[in-house]
C-alpha positions in Angstrom: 77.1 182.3 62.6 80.0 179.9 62.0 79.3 177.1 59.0 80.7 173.5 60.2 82.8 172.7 57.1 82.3 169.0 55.9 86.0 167.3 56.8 87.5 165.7 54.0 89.6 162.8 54.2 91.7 160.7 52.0 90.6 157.3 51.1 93.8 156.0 52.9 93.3 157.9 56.4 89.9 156.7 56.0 91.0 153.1 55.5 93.3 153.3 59.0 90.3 154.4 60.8 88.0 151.7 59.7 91.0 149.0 61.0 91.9 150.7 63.8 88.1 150.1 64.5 87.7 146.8 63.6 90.9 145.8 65.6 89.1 147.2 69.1 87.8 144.7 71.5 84.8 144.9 70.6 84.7 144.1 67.2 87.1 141.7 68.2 85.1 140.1 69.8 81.9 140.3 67.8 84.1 139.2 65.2 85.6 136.3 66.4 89.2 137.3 64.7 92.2 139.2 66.2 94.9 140.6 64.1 98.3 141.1 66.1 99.7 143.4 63.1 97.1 146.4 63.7 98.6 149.4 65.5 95.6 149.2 68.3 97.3 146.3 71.4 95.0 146.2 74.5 97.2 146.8 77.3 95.0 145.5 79.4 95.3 142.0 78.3 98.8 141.8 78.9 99.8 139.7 81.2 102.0 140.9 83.6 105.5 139.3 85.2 106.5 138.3 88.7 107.5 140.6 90.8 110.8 140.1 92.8 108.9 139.6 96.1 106.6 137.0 94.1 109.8 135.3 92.8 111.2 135.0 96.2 108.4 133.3 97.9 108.0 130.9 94.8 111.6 130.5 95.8 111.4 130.2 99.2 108.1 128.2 99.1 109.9 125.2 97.0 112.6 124.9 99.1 110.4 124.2 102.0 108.1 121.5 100.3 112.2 119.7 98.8 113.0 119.9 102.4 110.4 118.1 103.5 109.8 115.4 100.7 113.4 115.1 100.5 113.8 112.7 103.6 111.3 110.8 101.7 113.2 109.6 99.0 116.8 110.3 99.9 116.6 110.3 103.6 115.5 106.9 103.3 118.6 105.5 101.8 116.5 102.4 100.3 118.5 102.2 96.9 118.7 98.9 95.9 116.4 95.0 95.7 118.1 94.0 98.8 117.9 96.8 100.8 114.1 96.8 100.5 113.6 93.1 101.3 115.4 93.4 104.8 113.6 96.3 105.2 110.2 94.3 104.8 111.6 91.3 106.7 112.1 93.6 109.4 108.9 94.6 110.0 107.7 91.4 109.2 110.2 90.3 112.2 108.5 93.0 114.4 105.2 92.3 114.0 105.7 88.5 115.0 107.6 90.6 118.3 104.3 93.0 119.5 101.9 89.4 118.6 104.3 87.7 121.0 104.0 90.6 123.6 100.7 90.9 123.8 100.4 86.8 124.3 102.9 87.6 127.5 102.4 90.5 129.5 103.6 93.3 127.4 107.1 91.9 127.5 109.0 91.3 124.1 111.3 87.6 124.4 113.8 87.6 126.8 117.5 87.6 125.8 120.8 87.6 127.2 123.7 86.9 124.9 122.7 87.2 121.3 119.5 88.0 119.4 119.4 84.5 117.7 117.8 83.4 121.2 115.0 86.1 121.2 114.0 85.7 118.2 113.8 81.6 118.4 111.2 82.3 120.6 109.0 83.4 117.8 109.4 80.3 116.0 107.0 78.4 114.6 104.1 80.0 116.3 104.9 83.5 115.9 107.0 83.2 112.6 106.7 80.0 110.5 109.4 81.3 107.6 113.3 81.4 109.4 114.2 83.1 106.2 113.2 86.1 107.0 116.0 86.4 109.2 118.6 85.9 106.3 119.9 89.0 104.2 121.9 88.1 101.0 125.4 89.5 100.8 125.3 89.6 104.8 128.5 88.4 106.5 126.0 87.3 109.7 124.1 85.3 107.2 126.5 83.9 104.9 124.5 80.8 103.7 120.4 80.5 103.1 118.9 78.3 105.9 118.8 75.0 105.7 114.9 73.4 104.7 117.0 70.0 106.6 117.7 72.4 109.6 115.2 72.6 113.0 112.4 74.7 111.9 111.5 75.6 115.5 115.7 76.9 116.1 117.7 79.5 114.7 121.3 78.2 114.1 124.6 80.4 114.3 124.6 82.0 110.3 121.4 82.0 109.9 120.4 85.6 111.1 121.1 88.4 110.3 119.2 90.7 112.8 120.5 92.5 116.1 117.6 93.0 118.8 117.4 95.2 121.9 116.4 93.2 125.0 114.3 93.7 128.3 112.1 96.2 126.1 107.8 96.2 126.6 105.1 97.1 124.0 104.4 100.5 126.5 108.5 101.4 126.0 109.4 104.6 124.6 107.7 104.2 121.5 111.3 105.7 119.3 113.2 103.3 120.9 114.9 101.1 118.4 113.7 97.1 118.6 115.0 95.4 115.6 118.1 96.7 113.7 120.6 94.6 111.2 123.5 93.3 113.0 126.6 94.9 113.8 130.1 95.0 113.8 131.4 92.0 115.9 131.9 93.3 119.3 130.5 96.9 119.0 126.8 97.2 119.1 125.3 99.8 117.5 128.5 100.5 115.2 128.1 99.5 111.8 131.5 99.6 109.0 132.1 100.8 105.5 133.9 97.5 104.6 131.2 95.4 103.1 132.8 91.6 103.7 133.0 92.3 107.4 130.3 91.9 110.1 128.2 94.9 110.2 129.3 95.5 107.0 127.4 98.4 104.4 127.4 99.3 100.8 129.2 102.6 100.2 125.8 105.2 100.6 123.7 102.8 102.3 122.3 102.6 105.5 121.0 100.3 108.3 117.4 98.8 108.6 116.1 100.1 112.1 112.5 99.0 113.2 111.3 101.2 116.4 108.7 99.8 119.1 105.9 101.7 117.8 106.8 99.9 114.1 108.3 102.9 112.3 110.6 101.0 110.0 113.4 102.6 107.9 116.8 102.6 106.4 118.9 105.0 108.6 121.6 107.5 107.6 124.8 106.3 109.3 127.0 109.0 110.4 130.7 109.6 108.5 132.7 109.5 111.0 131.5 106.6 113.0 129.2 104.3 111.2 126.8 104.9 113.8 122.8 106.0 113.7 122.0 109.4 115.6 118.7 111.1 116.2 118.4 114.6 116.6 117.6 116.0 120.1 117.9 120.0 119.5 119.7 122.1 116.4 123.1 121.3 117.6 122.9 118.3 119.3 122.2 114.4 118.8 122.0 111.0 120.2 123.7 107.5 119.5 119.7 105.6 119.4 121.6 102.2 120.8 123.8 103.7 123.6 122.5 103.7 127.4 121.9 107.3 128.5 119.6 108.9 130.8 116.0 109.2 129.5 116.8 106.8 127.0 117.9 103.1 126.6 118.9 101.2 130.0 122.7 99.9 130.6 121.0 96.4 130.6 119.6 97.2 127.1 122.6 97.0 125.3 121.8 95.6 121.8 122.7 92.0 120.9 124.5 91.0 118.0 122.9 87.4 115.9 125.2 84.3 116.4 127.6 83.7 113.4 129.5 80.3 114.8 
């Protein structure tokens, strides 16, 4: 019968075994202590990286959520004090309209020449402020009203708002209602010279209000200085020109009175 020799070891081998030991998870964690130097690493708790199917959807999931906050904040175009104060006139300005409709039939004020008439119509018992037709820097608005003026009339200069006529409360709710004024003589084409009539910062857009109330500063095109909607991926609409299923040719915006 074979004798089992007793294996002898020296007191450094026996010294790597008892570390080595120490080092395994569980003395680890029965220990409390973890030594990154010991030759024993638990593979295990390694974390892994992304794969290159992971990093593509991170990828391609961020680019969806920038697409569709992006409108949001640059879309907008509100960059500055002033642009936000028309903006809040405007609604202001629209809310007084829809209060008016509903006290006649549905139907916003009537209008035939300029928007300075319509929106008299609101004054005092609709609107009590005429300041919130005035926009500083404005060529349509080129003075603050007078407090020594009629309160119940808006005079030439002291408006700075264009308004679509013979609209109703139950109208297409995108069509636009209340939009800053225009160039002299071309509604719904605004221009990149700022003195002028119509007139816009460089990278700043107009203040459009819609009939359902959707309010915002929209992105005038390049080429034009007008505002377009999107109808399909390669096609688009001017929102203030007559066209079939849209704005009538008796809806034609109106420009405020200057003189």
């Amino acid at each position: 019968m074979r004798t089992m020799q007793p294996v002898v070891r020296s007191r450094r081998e026996r010294g790597y075994r008892l570390l080595r030991a120490l080092n395994s998870p569980i003395y680890s964690n029965l220990l409390g202590w973890y030594s990154p130097g010991m030759r024993y690493t638990d593979h295990s708790s390694i974390a892994k990286g992304f794969t290159w199917l992971e990093g593509v959807t991170t990828v391609v999931v961020m680019a969806l959520l920038i697409a569709i906050i992006w409108p949001a904040f640059s879309g907008s175009l509100v960059n500055d004090r002033g642009t936000i104060v028309v903006l809040v006139n405007a609604k202001q300005i629209h809310y007084a309209l829809k209060a008016y409709a509903v006290d006649h039939n549905g139907l916003f004020p009537e209008a035939k020449y300029s928007s300075n008439k319509a929106y008299q119509a609101l004054l005092p018992d609709y609107l009590s402020a005429k300041k919130l037709f005035f926009a500083r820097g404005s060529a349509w608005t080129p003075d603050r009203p007078s407090h020594s003026s009629d309160a119940n009339k808006l005079h030439p200069g002291e408006n700075h708002f264009a308004y679509v006529p013979r609209l109703r409360v139950d109208s297409n709710a995108d069509f636009p209602l209340v939009a800053e004024g225009f160039v002299e003589g071309k509604p719904g084409v605004y221009s990149n010279a700022q003195k002028v009539k119509g007139g816009r910062m460089v990278g700043r857009g107009a203040v459009v209000v819609r009939i359902d109330g959707a309010g915002r500063v929209e992105r005038l095109n390049k080429s034009d200085y007008r505002v377009y909607d999107s109808t399909g991926i390669f096609s688009k609409r001017d929102i203030f020109a007559p066209a079939p299923d849209w704005l009538a040719p008796n809806q034609v915006p109106l420009n405020p009175v200057r003189e």
